[in-house]
DSSP file (Angstrom, degrees, kcal/mol; ACC not computed):
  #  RESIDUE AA STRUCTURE BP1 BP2  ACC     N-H-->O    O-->H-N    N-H-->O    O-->H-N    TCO  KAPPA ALPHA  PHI   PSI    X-CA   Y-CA   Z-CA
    1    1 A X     >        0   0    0      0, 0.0     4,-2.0     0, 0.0     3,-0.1   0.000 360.0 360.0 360.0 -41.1   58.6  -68.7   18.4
    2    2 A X  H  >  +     0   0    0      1,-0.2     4,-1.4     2,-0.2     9,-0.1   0.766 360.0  54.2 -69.0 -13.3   57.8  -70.3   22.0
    3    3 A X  H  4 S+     0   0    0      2,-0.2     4,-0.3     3,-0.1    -1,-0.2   0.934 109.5  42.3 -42.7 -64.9   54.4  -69.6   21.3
    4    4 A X  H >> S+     0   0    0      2,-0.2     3,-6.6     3,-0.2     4,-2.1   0.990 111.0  60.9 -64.4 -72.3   54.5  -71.5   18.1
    5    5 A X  H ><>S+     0   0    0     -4,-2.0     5,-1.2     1,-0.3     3,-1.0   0.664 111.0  38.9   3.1 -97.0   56.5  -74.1   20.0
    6    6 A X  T 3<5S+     0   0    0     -4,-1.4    -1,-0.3     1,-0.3     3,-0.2   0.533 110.5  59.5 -49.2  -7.9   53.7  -74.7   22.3
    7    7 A X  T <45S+     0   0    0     -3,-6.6    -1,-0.3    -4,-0.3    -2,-0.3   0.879 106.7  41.3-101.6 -30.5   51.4  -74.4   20.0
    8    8 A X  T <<5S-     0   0    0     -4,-2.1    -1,-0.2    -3,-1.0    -2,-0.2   0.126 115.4-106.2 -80.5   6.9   52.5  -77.4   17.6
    9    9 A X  T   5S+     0   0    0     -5,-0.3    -3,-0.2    -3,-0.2     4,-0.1   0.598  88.3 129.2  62.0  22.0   53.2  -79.3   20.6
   10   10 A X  S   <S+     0   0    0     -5,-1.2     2,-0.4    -6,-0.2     3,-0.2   0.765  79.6  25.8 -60.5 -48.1   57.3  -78.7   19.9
   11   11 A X  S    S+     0   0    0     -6,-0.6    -2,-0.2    -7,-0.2    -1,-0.2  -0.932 123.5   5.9-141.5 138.0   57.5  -77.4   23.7
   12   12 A X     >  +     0   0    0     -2,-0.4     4,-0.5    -3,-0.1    -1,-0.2   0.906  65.6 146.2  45.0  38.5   55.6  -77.9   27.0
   13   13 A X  T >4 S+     0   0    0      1,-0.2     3,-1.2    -3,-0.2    -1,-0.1   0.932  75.1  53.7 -57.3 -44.9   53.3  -80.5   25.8
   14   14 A X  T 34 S+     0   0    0      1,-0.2    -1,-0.2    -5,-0.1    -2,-0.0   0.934 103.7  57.4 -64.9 -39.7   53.5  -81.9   29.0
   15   15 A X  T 34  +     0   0    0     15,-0.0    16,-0.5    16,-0.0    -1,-0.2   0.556  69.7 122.9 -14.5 -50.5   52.5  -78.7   30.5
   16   16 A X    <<  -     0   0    0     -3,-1.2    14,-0.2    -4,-0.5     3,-0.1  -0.351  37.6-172.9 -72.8 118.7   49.2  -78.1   28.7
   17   17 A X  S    S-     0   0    0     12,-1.3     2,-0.3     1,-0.2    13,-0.2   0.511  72.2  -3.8 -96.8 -17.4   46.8  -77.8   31.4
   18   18 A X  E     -A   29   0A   0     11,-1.7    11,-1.9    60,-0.1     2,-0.3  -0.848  60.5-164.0-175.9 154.7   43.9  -77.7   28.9
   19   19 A X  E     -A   28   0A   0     -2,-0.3     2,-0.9     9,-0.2     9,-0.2  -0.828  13.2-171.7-140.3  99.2   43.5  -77.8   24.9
   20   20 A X  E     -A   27   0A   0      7,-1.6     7,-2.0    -2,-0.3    30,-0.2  -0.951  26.4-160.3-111.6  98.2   40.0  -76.8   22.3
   21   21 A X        +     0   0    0     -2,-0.9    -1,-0.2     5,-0.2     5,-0.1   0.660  48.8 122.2 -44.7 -36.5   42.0  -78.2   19.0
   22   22 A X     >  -     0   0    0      1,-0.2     4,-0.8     3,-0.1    28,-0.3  -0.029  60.6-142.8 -84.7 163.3   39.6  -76.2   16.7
   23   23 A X  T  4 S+     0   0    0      1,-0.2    -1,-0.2     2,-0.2    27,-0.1   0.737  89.8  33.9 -77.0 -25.6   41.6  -74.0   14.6
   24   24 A X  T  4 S+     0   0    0     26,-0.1    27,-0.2    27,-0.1    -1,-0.2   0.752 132.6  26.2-104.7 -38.2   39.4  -70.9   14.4
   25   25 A X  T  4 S+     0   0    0     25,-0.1    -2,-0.2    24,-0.1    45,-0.2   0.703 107.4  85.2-117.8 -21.1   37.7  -70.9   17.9
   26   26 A X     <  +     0   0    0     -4,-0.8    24,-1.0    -5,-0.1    25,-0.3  -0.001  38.8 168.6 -76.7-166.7   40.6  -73.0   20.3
   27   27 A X  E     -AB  20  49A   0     -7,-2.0    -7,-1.6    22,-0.3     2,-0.4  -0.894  32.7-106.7 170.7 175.6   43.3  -72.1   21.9
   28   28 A X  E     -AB  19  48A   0     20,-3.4    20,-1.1    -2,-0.3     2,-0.6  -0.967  26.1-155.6-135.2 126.7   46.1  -74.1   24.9
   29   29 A X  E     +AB  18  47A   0    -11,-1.9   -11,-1.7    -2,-0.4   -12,-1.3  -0.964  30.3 146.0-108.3 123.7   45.8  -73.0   28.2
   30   30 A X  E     - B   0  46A   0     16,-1.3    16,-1.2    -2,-0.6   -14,-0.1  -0.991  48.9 -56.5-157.4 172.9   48.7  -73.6   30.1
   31   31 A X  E     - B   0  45A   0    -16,-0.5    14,-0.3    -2,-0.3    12,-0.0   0.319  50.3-130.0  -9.5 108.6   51.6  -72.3   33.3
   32   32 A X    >   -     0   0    0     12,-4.3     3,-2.1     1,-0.2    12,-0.1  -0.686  30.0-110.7 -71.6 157.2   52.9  -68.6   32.6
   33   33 A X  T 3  S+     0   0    0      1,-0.2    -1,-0.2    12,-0.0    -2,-0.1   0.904 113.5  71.0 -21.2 -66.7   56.5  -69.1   33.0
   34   34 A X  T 3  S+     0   0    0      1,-0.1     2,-0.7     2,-0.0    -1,-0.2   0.327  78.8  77.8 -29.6 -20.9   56.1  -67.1   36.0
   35   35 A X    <   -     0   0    0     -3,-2.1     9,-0.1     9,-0.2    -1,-0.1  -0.931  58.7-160.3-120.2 105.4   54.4  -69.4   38.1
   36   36 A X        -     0   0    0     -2,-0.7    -1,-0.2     1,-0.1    -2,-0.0   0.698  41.1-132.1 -36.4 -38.5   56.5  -72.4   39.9
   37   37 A X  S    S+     0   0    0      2,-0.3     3,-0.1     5,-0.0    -1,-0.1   0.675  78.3 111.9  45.1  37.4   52.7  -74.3   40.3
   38   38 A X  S    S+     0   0    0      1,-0.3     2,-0.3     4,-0.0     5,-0.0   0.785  76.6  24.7 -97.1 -31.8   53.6  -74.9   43.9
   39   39 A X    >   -     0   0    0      1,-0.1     3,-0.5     0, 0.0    -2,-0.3  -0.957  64.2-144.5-141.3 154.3   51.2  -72.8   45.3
   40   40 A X  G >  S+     0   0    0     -2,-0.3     3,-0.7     1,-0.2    -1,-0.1   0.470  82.2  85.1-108.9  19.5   47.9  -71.4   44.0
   41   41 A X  G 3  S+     0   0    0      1,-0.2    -1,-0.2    70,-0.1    68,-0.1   0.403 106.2  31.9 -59.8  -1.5   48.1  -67.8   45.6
   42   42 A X  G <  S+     0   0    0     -3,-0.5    -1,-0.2    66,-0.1    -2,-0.2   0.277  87.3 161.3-145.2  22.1   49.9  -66.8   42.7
   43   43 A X    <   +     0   0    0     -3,-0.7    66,-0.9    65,-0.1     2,-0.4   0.016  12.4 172.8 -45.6 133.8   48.4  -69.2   40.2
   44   44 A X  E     + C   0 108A   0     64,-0.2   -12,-4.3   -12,-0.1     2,-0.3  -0.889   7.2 158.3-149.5 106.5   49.1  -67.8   36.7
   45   45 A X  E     -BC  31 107A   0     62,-2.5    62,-2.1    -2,-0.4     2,-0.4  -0.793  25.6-136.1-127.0-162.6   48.4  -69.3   33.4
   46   46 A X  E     -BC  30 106A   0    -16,-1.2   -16,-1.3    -2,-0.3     2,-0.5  -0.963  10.6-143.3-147.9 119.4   48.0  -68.0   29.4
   47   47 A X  E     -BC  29 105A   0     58,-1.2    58,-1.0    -2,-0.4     2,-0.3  -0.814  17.9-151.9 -94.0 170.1   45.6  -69.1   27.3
   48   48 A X  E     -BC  28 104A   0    -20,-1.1   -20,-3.4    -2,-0.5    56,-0.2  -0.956   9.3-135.7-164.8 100.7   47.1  -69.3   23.8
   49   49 A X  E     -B   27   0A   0     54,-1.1   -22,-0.3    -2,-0.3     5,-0.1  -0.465   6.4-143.8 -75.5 143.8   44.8  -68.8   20.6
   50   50 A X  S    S+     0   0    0    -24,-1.0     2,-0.2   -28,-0.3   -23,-0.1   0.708  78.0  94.6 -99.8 -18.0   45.4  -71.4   17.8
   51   51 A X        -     0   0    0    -25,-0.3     3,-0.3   -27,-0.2    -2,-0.1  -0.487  57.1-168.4 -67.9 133.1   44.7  -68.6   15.3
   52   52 A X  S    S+     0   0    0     -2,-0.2    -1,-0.1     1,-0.1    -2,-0.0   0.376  78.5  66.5 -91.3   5.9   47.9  -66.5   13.8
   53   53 A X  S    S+     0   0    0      1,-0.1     2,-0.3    49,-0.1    -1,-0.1  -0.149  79.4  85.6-139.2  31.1   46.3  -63.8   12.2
   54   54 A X        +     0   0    0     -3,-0.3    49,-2.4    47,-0.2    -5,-0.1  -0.917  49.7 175.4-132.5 124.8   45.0  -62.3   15.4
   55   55 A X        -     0   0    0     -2,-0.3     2,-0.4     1,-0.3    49,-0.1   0.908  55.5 -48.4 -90.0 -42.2   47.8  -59.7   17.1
   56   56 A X  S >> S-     0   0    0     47,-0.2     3,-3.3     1,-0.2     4,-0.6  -0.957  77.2 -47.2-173.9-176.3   45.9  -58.2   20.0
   57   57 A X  G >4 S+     0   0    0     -2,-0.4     3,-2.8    38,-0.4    -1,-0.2   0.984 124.8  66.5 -44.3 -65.1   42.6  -56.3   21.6
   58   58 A X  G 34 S+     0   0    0      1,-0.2    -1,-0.3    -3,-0.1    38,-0.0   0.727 102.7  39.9 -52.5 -10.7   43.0  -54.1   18.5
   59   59 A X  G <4 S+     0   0    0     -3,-3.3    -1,-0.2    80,-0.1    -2,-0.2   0.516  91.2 108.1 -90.1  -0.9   42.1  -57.1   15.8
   60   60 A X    <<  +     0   0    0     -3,-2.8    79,-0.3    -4,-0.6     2,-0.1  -0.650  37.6 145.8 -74.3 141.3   39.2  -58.5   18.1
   61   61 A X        -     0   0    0     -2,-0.1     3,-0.4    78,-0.1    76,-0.2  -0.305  67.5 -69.0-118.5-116.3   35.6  -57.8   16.7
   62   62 A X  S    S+     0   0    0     74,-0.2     4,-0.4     1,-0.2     3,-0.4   0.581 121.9  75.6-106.9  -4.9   32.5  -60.0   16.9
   63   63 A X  S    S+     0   0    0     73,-0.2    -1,-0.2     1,-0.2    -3,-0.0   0.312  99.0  40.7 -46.4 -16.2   33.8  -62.4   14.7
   64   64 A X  S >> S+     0   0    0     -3,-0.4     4,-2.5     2,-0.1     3,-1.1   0.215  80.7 106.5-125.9   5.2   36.1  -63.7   17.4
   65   65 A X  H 3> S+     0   0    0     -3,-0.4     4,-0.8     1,-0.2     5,-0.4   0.895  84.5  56.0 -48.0 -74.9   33.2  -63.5   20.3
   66   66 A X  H 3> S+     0   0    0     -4,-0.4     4,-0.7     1,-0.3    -1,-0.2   0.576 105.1  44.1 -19.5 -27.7   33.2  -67.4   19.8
   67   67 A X  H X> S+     0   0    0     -3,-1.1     4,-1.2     2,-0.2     3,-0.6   0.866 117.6  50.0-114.0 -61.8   36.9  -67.9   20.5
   68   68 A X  H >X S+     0   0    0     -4,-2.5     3,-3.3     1,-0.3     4,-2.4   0.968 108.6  53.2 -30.4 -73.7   36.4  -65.2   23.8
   69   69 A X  H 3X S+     0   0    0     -4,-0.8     4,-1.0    -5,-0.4     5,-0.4   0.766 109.4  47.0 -50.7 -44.2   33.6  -67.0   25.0
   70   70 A X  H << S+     0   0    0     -4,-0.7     4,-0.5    -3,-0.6    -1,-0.3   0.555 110.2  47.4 -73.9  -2.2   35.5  -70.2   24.9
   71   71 A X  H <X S+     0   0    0     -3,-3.3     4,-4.0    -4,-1.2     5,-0.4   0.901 115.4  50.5 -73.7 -59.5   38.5  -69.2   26.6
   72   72 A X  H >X S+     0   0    0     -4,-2.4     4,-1.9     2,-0.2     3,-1.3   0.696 122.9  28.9 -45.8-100.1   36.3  -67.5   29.3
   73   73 A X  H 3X S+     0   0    0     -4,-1.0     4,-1.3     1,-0.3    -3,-0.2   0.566 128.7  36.0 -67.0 -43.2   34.1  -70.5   29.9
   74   74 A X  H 34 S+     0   0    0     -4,-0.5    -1,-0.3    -5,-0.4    -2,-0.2   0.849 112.1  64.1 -84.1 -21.5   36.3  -73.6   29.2
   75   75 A X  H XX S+     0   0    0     -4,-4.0     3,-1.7    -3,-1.3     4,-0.6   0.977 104.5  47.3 -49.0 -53.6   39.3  -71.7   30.6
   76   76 A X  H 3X>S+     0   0    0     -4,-1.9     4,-4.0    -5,-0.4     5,-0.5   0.970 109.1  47.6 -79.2 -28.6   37.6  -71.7   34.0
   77   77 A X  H 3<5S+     0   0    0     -4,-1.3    -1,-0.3     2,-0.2    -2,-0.2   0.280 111.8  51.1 -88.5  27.4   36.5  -75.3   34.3
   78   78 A X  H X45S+     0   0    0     -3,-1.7     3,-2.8   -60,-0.1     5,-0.3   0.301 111.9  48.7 -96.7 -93.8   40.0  -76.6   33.3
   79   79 A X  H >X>S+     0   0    0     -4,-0.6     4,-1.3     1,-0.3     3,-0.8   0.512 116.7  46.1 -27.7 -61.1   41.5  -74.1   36.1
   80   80 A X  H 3X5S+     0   0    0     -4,-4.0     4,-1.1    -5,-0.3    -1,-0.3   0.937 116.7  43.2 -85.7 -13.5   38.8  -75.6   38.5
   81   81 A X  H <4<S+     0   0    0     -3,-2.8    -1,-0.2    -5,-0.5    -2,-0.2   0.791 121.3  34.9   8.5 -85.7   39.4  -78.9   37.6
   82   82 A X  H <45S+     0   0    0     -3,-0.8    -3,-0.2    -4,-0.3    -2,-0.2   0.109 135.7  17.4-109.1  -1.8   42.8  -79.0   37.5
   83   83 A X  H  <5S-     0   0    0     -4,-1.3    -3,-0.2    -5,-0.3    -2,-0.1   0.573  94.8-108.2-158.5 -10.7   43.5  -76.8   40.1
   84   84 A X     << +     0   0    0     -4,-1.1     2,-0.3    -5,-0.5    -4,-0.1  -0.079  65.2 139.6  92.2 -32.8   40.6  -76.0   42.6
   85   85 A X        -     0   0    0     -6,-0.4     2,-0.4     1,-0.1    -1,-0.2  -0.377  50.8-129.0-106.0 166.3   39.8  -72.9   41.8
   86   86 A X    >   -     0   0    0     -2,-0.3     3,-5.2    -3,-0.1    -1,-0.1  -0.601  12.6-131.0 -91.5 105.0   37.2  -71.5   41.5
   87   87 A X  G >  S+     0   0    0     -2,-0.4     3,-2.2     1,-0.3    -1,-0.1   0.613 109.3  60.7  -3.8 -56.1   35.9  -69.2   38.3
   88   88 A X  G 3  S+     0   0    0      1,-0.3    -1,-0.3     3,-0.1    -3,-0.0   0.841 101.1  57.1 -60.0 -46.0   34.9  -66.4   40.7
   89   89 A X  G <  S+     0   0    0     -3,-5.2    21,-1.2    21,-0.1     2,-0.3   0.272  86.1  88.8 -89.4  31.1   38.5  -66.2   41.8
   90   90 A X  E <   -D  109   0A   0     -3,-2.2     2,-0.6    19,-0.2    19,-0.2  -0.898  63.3-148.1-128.2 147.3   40.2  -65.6   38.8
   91   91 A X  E     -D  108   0A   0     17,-1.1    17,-3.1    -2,-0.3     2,-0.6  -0.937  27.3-175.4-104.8 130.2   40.9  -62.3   37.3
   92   92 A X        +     0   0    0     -2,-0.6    33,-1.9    15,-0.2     2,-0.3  -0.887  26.7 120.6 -97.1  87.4   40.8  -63.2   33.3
   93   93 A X  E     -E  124   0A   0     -2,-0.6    13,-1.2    13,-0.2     2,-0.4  -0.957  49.5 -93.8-152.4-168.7   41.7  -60.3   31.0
   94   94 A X  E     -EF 123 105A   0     29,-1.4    29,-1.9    -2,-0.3     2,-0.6  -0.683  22.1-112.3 -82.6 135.4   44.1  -59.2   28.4
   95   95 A X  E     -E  122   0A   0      9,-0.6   -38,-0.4    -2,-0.4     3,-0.3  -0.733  25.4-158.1 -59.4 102.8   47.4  -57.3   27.8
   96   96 A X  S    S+     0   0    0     25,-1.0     2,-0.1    -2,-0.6    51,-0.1  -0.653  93.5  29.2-116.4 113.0   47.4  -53.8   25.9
   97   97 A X  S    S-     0   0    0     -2,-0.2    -1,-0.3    49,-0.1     4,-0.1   0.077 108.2-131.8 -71.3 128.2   50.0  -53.3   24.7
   98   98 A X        -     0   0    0     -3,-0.3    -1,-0.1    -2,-0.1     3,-0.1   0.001   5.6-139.3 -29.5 140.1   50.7  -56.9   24.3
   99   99 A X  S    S+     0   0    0      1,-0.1     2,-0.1    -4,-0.1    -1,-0.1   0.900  98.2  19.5 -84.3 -61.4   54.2  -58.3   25.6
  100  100 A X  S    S-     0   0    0      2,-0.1     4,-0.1   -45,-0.1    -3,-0.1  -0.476  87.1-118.2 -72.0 168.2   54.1  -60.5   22.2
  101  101 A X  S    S+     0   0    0     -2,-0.1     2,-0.5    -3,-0.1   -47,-0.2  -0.315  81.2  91.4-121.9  67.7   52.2  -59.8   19.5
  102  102 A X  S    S-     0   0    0    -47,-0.1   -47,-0.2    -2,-0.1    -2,-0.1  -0.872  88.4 -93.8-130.5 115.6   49.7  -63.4   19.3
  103  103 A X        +     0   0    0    -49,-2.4   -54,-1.1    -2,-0.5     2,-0.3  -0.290  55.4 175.7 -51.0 114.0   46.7  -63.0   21.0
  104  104 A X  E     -C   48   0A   0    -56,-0.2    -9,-0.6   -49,-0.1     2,-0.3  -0.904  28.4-137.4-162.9 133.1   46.8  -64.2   24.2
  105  105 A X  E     -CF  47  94A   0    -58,-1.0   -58,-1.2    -2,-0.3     2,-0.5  -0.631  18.3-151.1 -87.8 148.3   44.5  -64.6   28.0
  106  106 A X  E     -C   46   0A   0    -13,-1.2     2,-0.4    -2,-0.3   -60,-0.2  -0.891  11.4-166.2-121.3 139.6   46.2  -64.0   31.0
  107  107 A X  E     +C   45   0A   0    -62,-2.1   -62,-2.5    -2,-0.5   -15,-0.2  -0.610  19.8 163.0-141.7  90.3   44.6  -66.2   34.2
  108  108 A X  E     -CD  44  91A   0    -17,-3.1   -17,-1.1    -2,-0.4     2,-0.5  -0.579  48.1 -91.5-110.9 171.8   45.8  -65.0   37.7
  109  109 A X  E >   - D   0  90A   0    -66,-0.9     3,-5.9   -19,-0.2   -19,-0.2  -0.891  38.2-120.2 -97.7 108.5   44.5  -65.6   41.0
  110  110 A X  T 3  S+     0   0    0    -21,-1.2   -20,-0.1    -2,-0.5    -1,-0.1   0.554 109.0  49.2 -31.7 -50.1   42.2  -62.8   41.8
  111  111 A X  T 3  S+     0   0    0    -22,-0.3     2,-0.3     2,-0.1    -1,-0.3   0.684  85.3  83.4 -56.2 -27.3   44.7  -62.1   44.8
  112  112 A X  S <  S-     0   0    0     -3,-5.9     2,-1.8   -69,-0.1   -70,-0.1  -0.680  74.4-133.8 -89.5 137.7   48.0  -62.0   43.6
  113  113 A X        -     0   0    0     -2,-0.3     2,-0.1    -5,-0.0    -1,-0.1  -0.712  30.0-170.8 -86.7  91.2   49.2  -58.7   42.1
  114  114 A X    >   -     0   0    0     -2,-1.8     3,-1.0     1,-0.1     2,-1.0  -0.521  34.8 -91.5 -96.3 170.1   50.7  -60.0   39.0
  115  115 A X  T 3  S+     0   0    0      1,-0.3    -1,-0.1    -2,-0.1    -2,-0.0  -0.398 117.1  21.8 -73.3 111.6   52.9  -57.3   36.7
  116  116 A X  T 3  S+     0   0    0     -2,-1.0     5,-0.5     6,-0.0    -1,-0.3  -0.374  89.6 112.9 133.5 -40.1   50.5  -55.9   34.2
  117  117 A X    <   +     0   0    0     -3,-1.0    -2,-0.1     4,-0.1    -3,-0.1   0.449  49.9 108.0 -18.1 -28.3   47.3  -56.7   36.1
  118  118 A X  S  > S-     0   0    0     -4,-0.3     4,-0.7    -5,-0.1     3,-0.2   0.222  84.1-109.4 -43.2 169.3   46.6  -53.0   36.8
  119  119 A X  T  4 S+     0   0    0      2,-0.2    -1,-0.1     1,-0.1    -2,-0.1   0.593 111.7  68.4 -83.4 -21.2   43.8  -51.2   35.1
  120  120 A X  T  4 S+     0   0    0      1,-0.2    -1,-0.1    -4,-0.1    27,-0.1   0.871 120.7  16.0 -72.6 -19.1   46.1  -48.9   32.8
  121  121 A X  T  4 S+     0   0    0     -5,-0.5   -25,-1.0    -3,-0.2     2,-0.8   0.362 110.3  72.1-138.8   3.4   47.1  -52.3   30.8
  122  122 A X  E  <  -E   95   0A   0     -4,-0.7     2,-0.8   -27,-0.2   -27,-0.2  -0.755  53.5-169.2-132.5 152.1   45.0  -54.9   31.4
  123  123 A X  E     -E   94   0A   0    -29,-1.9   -29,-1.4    -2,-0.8    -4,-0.0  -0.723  32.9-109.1-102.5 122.9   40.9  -55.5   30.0
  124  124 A X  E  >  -E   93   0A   0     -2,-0.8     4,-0.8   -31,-0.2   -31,-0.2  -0.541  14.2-134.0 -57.0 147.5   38.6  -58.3   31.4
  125  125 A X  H  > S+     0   0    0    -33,-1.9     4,-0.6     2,-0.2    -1,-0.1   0.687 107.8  48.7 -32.0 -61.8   38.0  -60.5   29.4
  126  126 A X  H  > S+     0   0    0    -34,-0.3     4,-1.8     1,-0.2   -57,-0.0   0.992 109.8  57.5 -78.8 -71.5   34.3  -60.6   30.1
  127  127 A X  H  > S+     0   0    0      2,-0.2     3,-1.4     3,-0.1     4,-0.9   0.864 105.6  56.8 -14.6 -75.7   34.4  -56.6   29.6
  128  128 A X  H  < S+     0   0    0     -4,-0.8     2,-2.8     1,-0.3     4,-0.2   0.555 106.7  46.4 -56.7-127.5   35.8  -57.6   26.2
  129  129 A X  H  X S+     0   0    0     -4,-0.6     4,-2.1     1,-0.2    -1,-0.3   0.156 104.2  53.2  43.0 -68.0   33.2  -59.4   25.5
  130  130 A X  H >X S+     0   0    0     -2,-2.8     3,-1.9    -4,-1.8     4,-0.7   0.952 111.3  53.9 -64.1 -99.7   30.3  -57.1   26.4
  131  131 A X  H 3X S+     0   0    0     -4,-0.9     4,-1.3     1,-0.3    -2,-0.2   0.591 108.2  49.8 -25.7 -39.2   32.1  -54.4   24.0
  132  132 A X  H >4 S+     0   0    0     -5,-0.4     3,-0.6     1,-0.3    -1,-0.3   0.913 110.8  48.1 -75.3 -45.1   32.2  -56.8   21.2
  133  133 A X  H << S+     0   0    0     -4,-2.1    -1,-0.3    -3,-1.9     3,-0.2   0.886 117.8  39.7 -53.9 -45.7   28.6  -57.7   21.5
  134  134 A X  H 3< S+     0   0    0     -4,-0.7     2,-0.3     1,-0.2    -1,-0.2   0.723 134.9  12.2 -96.2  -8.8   27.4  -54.5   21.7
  135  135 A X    X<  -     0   0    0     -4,-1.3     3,-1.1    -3,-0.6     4,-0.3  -0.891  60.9-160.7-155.1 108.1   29.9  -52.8   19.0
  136  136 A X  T 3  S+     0   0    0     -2,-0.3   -74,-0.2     1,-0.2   -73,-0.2   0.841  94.9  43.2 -69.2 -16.9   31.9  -55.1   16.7
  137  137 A X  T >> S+     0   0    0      1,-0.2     4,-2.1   -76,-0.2     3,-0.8   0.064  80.9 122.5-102.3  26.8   34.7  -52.5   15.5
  138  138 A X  H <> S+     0   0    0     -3,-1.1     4,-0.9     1,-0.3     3,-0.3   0.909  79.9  41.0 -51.1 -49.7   34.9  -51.2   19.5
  139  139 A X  H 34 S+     0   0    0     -4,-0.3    -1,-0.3   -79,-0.3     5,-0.1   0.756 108.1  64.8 -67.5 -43.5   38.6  -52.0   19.6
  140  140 A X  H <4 S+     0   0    0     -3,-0.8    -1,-0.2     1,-0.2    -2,-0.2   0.870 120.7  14.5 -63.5 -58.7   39.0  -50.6   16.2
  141  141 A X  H  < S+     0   0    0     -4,-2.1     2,-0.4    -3,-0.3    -2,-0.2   0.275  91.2 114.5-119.1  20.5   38.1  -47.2   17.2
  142  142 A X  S  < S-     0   0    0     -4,-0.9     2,-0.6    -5,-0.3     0, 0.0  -0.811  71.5-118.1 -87.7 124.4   38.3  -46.8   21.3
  143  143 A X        -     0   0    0     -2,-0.4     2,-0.5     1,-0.1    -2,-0.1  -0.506  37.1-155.8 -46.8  97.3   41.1  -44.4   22.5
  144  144 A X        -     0   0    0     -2,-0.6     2,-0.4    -5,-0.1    -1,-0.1  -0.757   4.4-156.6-101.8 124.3   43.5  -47.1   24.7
  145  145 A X        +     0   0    0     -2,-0.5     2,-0.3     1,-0.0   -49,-0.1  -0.547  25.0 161.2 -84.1 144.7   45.5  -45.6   27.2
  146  146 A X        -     0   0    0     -2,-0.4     2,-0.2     2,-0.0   -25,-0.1  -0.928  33.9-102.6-155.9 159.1   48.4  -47.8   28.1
  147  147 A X        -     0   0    0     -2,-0.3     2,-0.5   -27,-0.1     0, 0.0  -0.378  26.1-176.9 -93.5 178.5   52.2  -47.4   29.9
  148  148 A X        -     0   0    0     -2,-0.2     2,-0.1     7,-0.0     4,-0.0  -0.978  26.4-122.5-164.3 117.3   55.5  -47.2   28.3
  149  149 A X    >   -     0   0    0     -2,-0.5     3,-1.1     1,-0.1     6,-0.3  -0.358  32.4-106.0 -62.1 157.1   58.6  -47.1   30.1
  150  150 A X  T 3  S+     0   0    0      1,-0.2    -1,-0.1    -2,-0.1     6,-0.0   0.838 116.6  47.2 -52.0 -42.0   60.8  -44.1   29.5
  151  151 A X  T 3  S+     0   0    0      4,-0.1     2,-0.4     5,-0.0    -1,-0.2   0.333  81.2 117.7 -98.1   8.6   63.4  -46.3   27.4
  152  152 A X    X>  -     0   0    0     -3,-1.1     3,-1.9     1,-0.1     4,-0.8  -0.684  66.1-131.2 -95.5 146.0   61.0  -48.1   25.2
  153  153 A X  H >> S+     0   0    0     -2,-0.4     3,-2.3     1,-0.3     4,-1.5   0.961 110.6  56.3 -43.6 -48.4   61.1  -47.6   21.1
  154  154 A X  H 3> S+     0   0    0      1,-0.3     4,-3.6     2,-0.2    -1,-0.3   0.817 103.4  48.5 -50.5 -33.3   57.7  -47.0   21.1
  155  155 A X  H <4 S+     0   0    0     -3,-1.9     4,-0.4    -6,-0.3    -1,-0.3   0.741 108.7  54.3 -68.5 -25.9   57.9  -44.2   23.6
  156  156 A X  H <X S+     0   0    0     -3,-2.3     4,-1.6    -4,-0.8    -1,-0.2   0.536 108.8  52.8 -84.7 -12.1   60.9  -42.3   21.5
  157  157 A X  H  X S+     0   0    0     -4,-1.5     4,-1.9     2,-0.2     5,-0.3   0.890 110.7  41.1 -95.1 -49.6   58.5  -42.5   18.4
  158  158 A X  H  <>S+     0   0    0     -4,-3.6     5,-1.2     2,-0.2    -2,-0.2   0.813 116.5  57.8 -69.5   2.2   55.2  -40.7   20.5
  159  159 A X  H >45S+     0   0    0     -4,-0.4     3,-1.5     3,-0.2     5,-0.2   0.963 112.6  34.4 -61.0 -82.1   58.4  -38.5   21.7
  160  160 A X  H 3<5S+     0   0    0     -4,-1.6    -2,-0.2     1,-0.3    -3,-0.1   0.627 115.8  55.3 -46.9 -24.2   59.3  -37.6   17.9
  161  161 A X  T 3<5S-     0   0    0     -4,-1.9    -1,-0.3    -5,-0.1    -2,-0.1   0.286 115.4-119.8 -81.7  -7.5   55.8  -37.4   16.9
  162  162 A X  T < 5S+     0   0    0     -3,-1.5     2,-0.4    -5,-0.3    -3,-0.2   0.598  73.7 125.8  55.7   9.3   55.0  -34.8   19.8
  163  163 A X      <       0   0    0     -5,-1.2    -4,-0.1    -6,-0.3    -1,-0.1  -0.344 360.0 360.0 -84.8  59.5   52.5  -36.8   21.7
  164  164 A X              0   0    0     -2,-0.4    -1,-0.2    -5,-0.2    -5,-0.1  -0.035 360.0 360.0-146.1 360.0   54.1  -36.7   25.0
């Protein structure tokens, strides 16, 4: 619901650090939670797709390059903008597994080790991208490794299933 919240301009309106209304191809960039905005070593925002009826990396194909491409490219000129920095110092990529399930950009500062940032869960952006151009169902049918704490549902189901 805090998705939807922001996204209907319910919650953190003031927040929104930048906004491409169109319904199919926009999205709201604005603050992860995480991030006070006091300092930009640990600069952290979320882009936030205006579309509902995409869950994660596994529903992009090449139908949604258009909506990538404008998070990647208008994402970084609001961030340097609004904020100094510089395209080149931001790592841009995606969750999978997804903390929520709405499709969603992650925008740190190429320094800061934020929690998911790792290679086992998160995909450039720009990487995503590249796959989609060159294969439109890539998502559809690439083996994605990802981690799972010991106490998560998901993990007691590849438990019961015998893949672990």
């Amino acid at each position: 619901q805090w998705v939807y919240n922001i996204l209907e301009k319910k919650a953190e309106a003031d927040r929104i650090v930048h906004e491409n209304p169109d319904p199919s191809n926009g999205f709201v960039l604005v603050p992860d939670l995480k991030w006070n905005q006091n300092q930009l070593e640990d600069l952290y925002l979320i882009a936030l797709v205006h579309r509902r009826d995409v869950k994660s990396l596994r529903d992009l194909t090449a139908e949604h390059l258009p909506l990538l491409r404008n998070i990647l490219q208008e994402g970084k000129e609001a961030v340097v903008k609004r904020f100094g920095v510089p395209g080149s110092q931001l790592r841009i990529y995606l969750h999978y597994q997804p903390s929520y399930q709405h499709l969603h950009v992650h925008f740190t500062a190429l320094g800061y080790d934020a929690p998911g940032s790792s290679v086992e869960r998160a995909h450039l952006l720009a990487d995503v991208i590249d796959n989609l151009a060159m294969d439109s169902t890539y998502y559809q049918k690439r083996a994605l490794t990802f981690p799972l704490r010991a106490d998560d549902p998901l993990f007691k189901k590849f438990q019961e299933a015998g893949k672990v």
